[in-house]
MMTF fields as JSON, N, C-alpha, C and O atoms, coordinates in Angstrom:
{
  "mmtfVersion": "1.0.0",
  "mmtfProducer": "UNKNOWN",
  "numBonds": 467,
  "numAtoms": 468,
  "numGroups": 117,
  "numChains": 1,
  "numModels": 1,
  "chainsPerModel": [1],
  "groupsPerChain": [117],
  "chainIdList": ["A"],
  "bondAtomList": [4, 2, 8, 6, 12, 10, 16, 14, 20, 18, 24, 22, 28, 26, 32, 30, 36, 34, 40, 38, 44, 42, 48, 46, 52, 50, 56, 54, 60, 58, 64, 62, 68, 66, 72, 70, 76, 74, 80, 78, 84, 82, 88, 86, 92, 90, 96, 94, 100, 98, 104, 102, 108, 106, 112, 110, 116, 114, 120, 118, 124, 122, 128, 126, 132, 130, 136, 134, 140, 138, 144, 142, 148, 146, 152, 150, 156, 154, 160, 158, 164, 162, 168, 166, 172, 170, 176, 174, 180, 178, 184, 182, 188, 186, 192, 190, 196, 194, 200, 198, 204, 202, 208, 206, 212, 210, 216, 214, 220, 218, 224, 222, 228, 226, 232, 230, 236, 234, 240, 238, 244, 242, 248, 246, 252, 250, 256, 254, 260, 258, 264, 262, 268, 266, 272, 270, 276, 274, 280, 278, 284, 282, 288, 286, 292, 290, 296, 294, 300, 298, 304, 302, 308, 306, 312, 310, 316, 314, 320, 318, 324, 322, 328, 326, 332, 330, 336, 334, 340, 338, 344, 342, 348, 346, 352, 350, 356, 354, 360, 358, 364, 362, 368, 366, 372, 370, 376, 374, 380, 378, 384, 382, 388, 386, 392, 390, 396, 394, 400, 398, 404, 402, 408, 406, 412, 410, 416, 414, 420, 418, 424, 422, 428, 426, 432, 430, 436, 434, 440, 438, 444, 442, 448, 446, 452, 450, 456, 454, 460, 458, 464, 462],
  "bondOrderList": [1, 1, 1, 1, 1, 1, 1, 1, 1, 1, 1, 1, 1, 1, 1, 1, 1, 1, 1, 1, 1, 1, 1, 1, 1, 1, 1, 1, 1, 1, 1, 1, 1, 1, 1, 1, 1, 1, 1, 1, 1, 1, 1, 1, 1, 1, 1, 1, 1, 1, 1, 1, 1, 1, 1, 1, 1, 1, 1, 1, 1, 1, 1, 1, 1, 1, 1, 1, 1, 1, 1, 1, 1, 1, 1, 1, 1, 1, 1, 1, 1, 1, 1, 1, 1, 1, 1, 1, 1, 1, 1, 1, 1, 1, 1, 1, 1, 1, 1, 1, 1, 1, 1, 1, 1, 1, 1, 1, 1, 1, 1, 1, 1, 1, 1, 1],
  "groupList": [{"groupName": "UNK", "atomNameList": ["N", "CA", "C", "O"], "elementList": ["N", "C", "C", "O"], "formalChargeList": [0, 0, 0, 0], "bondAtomList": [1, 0, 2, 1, 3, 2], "bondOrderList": [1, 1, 2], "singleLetterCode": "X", "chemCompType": "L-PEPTIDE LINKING"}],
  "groupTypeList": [0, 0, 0, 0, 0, 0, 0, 0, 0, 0, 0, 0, 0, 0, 0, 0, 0, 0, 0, 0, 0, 0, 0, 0, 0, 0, 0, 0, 0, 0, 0, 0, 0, 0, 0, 0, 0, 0, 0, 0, 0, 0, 0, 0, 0, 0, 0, 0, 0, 0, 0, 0, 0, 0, 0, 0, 0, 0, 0, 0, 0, 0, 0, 0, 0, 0, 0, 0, 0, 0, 0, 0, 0, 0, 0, 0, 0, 0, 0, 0, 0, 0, 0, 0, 0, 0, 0, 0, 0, 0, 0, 0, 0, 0, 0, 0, 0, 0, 0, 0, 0, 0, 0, 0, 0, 0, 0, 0, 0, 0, 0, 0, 0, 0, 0, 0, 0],
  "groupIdList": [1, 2, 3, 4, 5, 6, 7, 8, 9, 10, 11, 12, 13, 14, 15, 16, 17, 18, 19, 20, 21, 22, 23, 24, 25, 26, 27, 28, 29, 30, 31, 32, 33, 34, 35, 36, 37, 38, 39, 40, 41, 42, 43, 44, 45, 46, 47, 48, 49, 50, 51, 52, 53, 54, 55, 56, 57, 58, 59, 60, 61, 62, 63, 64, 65, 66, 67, 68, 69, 70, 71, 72, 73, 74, 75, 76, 77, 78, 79, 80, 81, 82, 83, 84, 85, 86, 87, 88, 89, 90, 91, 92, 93, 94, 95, 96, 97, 98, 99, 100, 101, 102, 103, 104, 105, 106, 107, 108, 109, 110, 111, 112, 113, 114, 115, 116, 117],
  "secStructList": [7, 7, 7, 1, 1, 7, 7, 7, 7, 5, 7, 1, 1, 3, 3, 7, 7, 3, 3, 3, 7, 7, 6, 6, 3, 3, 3, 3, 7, 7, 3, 3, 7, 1, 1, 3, 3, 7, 7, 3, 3, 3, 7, 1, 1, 7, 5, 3, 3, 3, 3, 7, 7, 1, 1, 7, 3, 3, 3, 3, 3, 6, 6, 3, 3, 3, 3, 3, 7, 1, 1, 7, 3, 3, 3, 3, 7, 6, 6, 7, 7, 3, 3, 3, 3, 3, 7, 1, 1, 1, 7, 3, 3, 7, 7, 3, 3, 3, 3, 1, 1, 7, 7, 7, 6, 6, 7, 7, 3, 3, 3, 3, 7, 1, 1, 7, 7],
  "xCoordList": [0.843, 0.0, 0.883, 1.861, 0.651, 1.848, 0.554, -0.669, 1.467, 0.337, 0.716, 1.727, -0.542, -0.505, -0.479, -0.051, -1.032, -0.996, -0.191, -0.158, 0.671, 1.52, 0.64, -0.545, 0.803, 0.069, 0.777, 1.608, 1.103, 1.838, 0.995, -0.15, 1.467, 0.811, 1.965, 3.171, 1.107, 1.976, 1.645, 0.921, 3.047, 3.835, 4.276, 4.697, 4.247, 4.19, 6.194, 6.487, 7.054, 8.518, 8.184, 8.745, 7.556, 7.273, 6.457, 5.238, 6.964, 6.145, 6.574, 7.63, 5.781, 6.55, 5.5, 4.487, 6.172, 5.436, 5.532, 6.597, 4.484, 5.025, 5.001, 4.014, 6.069, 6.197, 5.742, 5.178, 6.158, 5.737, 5.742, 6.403, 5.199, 5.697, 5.018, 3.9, 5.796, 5.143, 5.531, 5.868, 5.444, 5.916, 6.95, 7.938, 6.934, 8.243, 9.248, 10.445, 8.559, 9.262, 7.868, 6.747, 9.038, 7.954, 9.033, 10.225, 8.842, 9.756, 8.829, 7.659, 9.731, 9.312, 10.418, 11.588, 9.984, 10.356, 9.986, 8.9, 10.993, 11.179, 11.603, 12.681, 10.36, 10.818, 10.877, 9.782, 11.83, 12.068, 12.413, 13.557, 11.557, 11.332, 12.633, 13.502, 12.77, 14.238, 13.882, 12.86, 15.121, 15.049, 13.686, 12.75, 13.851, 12.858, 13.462, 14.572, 12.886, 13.256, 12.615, 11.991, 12.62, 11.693, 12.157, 13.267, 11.085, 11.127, 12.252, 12.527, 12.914, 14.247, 13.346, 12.185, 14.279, 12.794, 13.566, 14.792, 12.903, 13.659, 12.256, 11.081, 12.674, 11.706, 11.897, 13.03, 10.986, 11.12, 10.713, 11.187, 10.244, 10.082, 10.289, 9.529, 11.772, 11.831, 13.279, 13.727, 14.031, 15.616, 15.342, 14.748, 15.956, 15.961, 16.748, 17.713, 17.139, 18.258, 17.829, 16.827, 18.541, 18.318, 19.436, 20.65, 18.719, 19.905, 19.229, 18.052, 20.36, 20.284, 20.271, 21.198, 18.488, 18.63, 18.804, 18.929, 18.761, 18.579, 19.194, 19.052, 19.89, 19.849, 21.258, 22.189, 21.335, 22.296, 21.502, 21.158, 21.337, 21.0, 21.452, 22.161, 21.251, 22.262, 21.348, 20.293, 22.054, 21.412, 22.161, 23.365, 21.084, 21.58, 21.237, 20.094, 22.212, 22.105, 22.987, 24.198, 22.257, 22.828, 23.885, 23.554, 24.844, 25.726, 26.635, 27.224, 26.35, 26.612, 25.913, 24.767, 26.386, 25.545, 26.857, 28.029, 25.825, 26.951, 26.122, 24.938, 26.481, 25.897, 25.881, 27.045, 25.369, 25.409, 24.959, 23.947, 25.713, 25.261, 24.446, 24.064, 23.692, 23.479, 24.343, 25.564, 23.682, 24.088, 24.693, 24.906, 25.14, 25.29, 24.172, 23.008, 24.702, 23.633, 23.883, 25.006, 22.85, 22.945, 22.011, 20.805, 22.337, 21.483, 21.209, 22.067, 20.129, 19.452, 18.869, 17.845, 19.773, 19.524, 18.112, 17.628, 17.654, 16.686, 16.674, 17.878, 15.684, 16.361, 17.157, 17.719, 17.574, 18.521, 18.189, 17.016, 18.496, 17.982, 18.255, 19.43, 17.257, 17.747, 16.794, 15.859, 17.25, 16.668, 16.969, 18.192, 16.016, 16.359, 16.534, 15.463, 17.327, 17.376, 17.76, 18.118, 17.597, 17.43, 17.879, 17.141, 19.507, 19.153, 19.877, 20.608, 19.171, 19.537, 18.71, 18.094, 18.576, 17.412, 16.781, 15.934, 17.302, 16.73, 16.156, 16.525, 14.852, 14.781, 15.634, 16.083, 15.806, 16.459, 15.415, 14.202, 15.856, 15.131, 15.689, 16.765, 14.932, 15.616, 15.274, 15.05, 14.998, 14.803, 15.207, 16.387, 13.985, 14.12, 13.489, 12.359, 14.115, 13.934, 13.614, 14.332, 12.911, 12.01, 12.05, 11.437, 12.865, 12.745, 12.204, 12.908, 11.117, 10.939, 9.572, 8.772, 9.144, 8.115, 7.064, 6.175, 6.92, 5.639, 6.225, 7.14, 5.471, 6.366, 5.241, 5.058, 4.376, 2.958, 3.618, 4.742, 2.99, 3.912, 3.09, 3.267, 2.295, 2.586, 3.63, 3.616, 4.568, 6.136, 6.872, 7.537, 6.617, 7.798, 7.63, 6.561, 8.673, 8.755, 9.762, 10.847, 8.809, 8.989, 9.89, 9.511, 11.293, 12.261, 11.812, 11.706, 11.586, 12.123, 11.116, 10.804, 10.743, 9.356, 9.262, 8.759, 9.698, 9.282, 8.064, 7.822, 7.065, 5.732, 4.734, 3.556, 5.147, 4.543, 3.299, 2.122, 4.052, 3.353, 3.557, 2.757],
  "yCoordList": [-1.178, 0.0, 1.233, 1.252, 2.105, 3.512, 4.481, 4.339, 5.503, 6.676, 7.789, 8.263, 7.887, 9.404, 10.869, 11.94, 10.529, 12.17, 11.851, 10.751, 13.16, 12.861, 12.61, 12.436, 12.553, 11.837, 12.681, 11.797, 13.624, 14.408, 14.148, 14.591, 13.194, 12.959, 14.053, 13.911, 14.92, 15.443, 14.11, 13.115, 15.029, 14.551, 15.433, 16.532, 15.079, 15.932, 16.53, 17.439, 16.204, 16.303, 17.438, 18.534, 17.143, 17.986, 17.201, 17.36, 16.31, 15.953, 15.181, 15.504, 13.968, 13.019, 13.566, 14.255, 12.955, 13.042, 11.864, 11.653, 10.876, 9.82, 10.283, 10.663, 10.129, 10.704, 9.634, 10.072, 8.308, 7.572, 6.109, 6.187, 4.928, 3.494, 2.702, 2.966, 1.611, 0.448, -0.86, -0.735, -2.285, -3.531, -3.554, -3.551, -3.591, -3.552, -2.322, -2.351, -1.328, -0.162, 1.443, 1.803, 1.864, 3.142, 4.604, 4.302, 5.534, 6.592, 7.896, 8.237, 8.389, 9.482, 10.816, 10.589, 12.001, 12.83, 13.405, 13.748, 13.353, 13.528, 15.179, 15.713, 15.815, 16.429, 16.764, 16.53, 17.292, 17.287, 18.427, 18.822, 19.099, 20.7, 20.828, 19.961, 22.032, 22.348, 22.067, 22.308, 21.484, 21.268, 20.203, 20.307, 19.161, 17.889, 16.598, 16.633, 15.34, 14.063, 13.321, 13.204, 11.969, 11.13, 10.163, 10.294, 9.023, 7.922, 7.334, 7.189, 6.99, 5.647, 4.52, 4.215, 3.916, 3.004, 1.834, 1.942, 0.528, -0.097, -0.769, -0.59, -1.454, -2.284, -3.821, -4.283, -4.48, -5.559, -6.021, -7.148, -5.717, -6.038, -5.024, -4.847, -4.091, -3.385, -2.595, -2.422, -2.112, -1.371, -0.243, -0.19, 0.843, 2.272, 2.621, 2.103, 3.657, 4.372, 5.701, 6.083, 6.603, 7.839, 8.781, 8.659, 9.799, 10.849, 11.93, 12.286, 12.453, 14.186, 15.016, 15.273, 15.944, 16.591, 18.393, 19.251, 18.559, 19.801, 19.375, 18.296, 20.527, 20.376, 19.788, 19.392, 19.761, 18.73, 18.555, 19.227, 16.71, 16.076, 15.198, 14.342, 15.137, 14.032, 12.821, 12.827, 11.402, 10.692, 8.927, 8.678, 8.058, 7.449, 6.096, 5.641, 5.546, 4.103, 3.045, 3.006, 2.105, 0.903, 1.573, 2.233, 1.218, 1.229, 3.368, 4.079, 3.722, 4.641, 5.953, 5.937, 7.064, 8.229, 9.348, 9.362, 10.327, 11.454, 12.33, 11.994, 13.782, 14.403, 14.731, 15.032, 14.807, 14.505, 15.973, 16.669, 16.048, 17.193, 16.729, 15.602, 17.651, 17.437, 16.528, 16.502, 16.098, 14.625, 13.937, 12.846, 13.882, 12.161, 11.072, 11.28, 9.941, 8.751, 7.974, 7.878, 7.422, 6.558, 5.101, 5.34, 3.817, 2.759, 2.402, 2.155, 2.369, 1.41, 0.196, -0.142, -0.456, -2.591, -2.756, -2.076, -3.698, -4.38, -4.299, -4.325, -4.165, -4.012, -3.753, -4.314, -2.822, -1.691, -0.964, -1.289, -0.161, 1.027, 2.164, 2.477, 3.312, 3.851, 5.791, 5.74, 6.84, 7.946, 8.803, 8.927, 10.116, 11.141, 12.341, 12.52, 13.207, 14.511, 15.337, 14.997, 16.613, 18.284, 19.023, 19.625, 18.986, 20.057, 21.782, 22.591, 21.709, 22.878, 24.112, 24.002, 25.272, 26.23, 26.287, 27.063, 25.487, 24.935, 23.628, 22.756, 23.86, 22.408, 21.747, 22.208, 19.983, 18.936, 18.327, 18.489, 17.793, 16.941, 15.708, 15.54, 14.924, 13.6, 12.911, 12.046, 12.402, 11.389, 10.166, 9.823, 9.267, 7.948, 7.262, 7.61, 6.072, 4.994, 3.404, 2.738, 3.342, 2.229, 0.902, 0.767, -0.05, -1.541, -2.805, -3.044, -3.386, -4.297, -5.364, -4.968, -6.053, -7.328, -6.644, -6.73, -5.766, -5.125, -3.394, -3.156, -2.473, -0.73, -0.168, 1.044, -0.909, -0.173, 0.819, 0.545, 1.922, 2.252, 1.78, 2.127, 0.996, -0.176, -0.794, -1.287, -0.949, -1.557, -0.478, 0.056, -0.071, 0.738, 0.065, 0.006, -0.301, -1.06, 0.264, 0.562, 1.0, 2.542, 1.63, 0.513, 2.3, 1.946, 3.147, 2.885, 4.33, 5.345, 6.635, 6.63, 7.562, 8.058, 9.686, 9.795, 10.871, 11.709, 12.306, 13.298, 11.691, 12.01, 10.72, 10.872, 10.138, 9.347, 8.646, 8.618, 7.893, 7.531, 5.629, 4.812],
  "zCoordList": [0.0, 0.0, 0.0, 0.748, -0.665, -1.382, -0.531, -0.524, 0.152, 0.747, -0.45, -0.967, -0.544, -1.911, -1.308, -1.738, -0.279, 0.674, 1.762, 2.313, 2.158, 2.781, 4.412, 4.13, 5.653, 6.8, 7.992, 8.201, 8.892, 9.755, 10.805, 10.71, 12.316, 13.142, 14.614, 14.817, 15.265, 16.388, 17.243, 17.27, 18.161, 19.12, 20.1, 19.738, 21.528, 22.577, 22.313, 23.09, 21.62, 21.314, 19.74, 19.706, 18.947, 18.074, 16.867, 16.938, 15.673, 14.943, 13.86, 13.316, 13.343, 12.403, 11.085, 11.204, 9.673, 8.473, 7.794, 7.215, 7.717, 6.811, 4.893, 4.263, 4.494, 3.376, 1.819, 0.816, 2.029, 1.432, 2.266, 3.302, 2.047, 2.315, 1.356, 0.912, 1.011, 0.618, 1.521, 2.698, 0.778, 1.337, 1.677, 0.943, 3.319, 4.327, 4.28, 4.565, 3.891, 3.942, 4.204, 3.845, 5.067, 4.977, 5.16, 5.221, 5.214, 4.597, 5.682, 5.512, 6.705, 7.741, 7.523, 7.216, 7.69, 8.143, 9.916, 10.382, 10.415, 12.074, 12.383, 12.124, 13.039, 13.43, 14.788, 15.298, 15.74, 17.136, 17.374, 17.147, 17.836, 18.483, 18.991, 18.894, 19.59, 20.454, 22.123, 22.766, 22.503, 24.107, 24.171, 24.963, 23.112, 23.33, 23.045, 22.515, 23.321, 22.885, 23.139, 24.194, 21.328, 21.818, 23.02, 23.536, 23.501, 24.413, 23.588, 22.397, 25.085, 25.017, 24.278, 24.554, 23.146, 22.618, 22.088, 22.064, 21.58, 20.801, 19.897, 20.218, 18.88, 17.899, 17.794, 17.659, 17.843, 17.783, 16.076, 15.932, 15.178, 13.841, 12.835, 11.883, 13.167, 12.547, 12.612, 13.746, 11.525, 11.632, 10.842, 9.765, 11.655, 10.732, 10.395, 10.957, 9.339, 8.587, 8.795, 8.191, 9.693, 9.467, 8.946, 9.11, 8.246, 7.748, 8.33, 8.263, 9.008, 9.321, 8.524, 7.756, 8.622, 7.62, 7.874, 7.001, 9.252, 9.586, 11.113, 11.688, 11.555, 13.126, 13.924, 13.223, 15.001, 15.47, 16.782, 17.754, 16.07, 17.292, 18.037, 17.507, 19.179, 19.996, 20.142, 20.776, 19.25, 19.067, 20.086, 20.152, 20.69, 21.221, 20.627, 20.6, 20.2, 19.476, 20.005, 19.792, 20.774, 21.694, 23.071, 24.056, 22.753, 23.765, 23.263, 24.077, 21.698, 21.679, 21.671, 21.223, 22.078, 21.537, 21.536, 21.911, 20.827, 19.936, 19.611, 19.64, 19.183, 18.46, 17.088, 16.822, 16.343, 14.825, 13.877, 13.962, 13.309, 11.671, 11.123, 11.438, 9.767, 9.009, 7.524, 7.371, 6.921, 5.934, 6.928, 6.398, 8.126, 8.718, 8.6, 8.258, 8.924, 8.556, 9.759, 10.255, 10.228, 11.693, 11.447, 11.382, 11.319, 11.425, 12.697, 13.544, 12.845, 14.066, 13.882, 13.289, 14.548, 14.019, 14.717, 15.622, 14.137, 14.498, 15.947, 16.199, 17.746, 18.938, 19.264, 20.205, 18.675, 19.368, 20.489, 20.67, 21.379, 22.249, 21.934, 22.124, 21.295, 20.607, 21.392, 22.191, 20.988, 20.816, 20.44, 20.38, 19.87, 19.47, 20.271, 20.851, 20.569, 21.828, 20.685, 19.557, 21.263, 20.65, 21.702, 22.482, 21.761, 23.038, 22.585, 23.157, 21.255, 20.656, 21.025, 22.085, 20.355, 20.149, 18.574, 18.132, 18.074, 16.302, 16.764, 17.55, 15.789, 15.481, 14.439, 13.39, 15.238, 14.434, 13.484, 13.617, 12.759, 10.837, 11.232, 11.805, 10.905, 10.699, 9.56, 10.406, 8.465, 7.703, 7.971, 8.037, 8.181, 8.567, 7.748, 7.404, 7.228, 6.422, 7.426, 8.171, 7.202, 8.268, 7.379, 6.32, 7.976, 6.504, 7.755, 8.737, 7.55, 7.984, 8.313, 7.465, 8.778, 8.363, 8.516, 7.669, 9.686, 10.325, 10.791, 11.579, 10.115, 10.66, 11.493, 11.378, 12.398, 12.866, 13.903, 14.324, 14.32, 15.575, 17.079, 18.246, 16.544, 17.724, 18.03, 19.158, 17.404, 17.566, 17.594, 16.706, 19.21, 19.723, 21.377, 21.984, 21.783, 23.619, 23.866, 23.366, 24.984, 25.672, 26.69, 27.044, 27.186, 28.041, 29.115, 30.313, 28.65, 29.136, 28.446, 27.255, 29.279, 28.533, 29.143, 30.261, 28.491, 29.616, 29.568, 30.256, 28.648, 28.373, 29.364, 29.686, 29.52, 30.545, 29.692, 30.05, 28.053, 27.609, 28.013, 27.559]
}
């Protein structure tokens, strides 16, 4: 199934856009307000590719984290522990490439939550 209109759902951190998906793939633009971040999270049926497209965000993937430019690229394996932080006064962009069996965002296991979702 291909989305023809693009889909922008908020978020108490700022706001995602699904831009396109088909079979086992779906295609987001992330955006993360300043002085926000999503939930510590990991996936169980699913690995992302993100590229920085705006911003520097400090991103935490498994055992690493860093802060990142724009055009860097970060994979997140399949259960990883992973998140996004902003502790800029810009908002950060992310482009994320989502590959895997099932992308619902029912498949996110919250570690860590400061929305108390």
């Amino acid at each position: 199934m291909k989305v023809t209109e693009l889909y922008t759902e908020q978020r108490p951190w700022g706001y995602f856009t699904i831009l396109t998906e088909g079979e086992g793939y779906k295609v987001k633009k992330i955006h993360v307000n300043p002085n926000q971040r999503l939930s510590l999270q990991k996936h169980v049926h699913r690995a992302e590719q993100w590229v920085v497209a705006e911003g520097s965000p400090y991103i935490v993937n498994g055992n690493t984290s860093a802060t990142y430019k724009a055009g860097d690229n970060v994979f997140i394996p399949c259960g990883a522990i992973h998140r996004i932080e902003n502790h800029s006064t810009v908002p950060s962009v992310i482009i994320e490439v989502q590959i895997g069996d099932y992308l619902g965002e029912d498949d996110i296991i919250r570690i860590e939550d400061d929305y108390k979702r």
